[in-house]
KEKOL-853002 format. One line per field, with one value per residue (C-alpha): residue in one letter; y, x, z; residue number from 1. Coordinates in steps of 0.2 Angstrom, whole numbers, always signed. Example, Ala and Ser with C-alpha at 12.3 -4.5 7.8 and 13.67 -1.06 7.14 Angstrom:
BEGIN
aa: a s
py: -22 -5
px: +62 +68
pz: +39 +36
i: 1 2
This chain:
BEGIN
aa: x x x x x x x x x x x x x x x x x x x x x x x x x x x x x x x x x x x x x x x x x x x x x x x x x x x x x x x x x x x x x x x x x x x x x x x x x x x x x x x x x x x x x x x x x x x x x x x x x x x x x x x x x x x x x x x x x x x x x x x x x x x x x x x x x x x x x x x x x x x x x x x x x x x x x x x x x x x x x x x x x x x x x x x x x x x x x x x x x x x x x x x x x x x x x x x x x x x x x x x x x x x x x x x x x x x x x x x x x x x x x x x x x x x x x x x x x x x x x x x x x x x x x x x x x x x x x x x x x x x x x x x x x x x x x x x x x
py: +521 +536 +536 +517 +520 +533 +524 +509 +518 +527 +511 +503 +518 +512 +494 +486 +471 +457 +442 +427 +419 +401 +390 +404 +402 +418 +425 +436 +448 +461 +478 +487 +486 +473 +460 +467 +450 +439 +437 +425 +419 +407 +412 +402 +404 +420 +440 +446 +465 +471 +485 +499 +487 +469 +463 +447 +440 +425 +410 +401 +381 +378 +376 +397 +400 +413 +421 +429 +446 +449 +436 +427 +429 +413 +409 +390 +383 +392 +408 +413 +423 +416 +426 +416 +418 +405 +401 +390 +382 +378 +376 +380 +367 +373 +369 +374 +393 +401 +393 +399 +418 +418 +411 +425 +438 +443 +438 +426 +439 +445 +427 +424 +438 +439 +421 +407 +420 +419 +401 +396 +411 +401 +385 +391 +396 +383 +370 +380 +383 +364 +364 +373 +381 +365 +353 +366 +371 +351 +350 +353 +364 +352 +345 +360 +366 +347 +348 +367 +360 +346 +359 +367 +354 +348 +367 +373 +357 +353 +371 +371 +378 +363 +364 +358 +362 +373 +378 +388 +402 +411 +402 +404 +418 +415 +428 +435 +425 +408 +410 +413 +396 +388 +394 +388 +371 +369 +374 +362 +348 +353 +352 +336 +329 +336 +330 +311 +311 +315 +301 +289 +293 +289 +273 +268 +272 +263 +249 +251 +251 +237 +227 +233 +225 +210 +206 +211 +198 +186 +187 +185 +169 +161 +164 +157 +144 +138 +142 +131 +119 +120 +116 +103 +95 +97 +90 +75 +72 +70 +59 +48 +51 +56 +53 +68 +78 +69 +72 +91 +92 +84 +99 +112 +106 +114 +98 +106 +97 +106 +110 +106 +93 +89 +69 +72 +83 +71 +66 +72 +61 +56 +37 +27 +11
px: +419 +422 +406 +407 +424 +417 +401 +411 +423 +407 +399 +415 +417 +402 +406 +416 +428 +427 +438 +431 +449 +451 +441 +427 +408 +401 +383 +378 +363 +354 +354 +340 +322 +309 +325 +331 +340 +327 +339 +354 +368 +381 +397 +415 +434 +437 +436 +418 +413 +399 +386 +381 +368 +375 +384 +394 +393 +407 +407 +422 +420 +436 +436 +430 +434 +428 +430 +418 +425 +409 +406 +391 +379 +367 +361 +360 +343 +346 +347 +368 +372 +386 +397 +411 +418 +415 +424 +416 +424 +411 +411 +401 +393 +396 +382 +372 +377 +362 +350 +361 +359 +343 +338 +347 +350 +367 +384 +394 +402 +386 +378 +393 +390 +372 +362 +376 +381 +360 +360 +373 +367 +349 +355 +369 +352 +342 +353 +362 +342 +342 +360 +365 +379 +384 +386 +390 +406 +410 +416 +399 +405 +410 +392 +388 +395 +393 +375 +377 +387 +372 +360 +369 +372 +356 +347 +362 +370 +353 +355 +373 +383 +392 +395 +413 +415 +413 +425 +427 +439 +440 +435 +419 +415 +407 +398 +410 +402 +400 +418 +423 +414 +423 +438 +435 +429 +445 +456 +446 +449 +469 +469 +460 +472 +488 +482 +478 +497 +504 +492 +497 +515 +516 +507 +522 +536 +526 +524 +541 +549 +537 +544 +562 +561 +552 +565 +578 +566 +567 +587 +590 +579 +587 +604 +598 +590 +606 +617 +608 +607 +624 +628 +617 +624 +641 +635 +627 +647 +653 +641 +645 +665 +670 +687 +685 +683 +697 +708 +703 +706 +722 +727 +725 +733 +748 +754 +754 +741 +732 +741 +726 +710 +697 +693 +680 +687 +691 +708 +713 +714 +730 +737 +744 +752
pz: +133 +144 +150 +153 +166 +174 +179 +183 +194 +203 +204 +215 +226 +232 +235 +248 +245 +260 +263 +270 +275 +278 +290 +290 +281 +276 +275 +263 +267 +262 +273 +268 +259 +259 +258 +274 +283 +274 +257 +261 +251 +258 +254 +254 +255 +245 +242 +237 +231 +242 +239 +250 +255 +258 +275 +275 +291 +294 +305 +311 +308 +320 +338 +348 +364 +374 +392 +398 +408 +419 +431 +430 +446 +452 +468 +478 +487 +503 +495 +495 +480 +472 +457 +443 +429 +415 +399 +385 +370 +354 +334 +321 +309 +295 +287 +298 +297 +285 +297 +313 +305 +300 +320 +329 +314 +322 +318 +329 +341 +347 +349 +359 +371 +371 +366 +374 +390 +392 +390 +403 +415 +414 +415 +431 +441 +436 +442 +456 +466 +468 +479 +493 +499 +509 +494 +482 +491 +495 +478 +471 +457 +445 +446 +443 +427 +422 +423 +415 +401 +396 +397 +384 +373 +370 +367 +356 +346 +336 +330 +325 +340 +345 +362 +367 +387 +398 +412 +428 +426 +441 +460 +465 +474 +490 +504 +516 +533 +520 +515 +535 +540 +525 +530 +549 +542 +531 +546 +560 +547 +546 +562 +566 +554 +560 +575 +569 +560 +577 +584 +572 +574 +592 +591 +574 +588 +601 +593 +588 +603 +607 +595 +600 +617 +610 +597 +615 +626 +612 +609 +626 +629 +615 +620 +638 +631 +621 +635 +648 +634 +633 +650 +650 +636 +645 +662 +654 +645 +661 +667 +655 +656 +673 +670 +658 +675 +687 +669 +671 +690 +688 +674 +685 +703 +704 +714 +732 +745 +757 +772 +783 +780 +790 +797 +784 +768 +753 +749 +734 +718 +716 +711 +724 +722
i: 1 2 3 4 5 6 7 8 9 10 11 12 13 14 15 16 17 18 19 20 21 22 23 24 25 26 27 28 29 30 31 32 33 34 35 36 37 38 39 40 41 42 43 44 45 46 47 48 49 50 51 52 53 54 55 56 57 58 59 60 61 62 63 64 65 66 67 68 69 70 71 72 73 74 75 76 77 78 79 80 81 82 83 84 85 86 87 88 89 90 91 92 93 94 95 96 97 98 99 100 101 102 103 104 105 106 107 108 109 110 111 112 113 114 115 116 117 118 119 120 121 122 123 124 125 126 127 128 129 130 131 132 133 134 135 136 137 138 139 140 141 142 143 144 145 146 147 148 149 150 151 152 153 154 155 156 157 158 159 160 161 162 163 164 165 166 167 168 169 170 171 172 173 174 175 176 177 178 179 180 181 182 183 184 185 186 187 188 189 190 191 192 193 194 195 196 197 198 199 200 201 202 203 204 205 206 207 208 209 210 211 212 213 214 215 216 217 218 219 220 221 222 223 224 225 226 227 228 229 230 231 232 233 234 235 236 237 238 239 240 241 242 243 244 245 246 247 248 249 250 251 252 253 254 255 256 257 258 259 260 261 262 263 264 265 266 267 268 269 270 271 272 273
């Protein structure tokens, strides 16, 4: 019994113990000898005793997302060198993950940084050489990593690395004398539009002031119009009733006649009987 303990407990000292937590699919390998990464076991949810020579590789089945720190560097059809940093969101089907091992033989980490950064560093210069600088910097971009993004989708999916988005993380960097005459460009389109505002505005208070006077000309003709109307409504009341205006006349004499008349000046209209 002795014996047995003491070659139990020399036989743990050489094993590890691994937890494969939740939302992880573990691979279990072997490290050394003919079996060497050829002998896999899928492993669950749980805490597995390891030898000196088995690895358990685990793979996240929930949404990964990764920056990549160093920028990525591609180049557009008339030969500017551009430099950006790209993020990228993905999954792993988990059952594909024994068949995603035994294709790269690394865990997910390292076919983070190495196989997918490859992938979307080809695809960047294979579809950035057919834009140039022009269209690229004309809101070209989002082409860009569109075009980027199915590229990746088609070669990874089918292998189990599902492919979510892509996204830029840092602006694009430019060459110095590109970004100058993008600068320029930006700024001669400010100020052709600064200057258009100020054209537009002058022509609103123009046609304000036009319409100003106009409403003025119109108020005006229509209170002549209704004060000629007026009058010759008034005029053609005392046409038809002159007594109306002897009736006035004879209101406002204060009774005194003129001191002198010509042989021709009118008498004025008073009743004699």
């Amino acid at each position: 019994m002795a014996s047995l303990a003491i070659g139990a407990s020399l036989l743990l000292s050489g094993c590890d113990r691994v937890t494969v937590p939740t939302g992880f699919v573990g691979v279990k390998v072997e490290l050394y000898g003919d079996e060497k990464g050829v002998q896999q076991q899928e492993v669950g949810t749980g805490r597995y005793w390891l030898s000196m020579n088995e690895e358990i590789y685990q793979f996240p089945t929930f949404n990964q997302l990764h920056n990549y720190d160093v920028p990525f560097v591609f180049q557009t059809a008339d030969s500017m060198d551009i430099k950006a940093k790209v993020g990228v969101e993905y999954y792993v089907d988990p059952t594909k993950v024994t068949s995603i091992f035994q294709k790269y033989r690394k865990g997910v980490e390292e076919i983070t940084d190495i196989n997918i950064r490859q992938n979307i560093s080809d695809a960047l210069i294979n579809h950035s050489g057919r834009m140039d600088i022009n269209s690229l910097a004309a809101g070209g971009k989002t082409e860009l990593l569109n075009a980027v993004t199915g590229d990746l989708k088609s070669k990874l999916d089918p292998l189990g690395i599902r492919i979510v988005k892509l996204s830029w993380i840092s602006d694009l960097e430019y060459p110095p004398k590109v970004k100058e005459s993008i600068n320029a460009k930006i700024e001669a389109t400010q100020r052709a539009l600064l200057r258009e505002n100020e054209i537009q505005q002058s022509k609103a208070e123009a046609q304000k002031a036009i319409e100003i006077a106009r409403g003025e000309a119109d108020a005006t003709m229509l209170h002549a119009k209704a004060e000629s109307a007026a009058i010759a409504m008034r005029g053609e009341a005392l046409r038809q009733n002159p007594e109306v205006l002897q009736l006035e006349g004879i209101n406002k004499w204060n009774g005194t006649l003129p001191q002198y008349m010509g042989n021709s000046a009118p008498m004025p209209f008073i009743g004699v009987k």
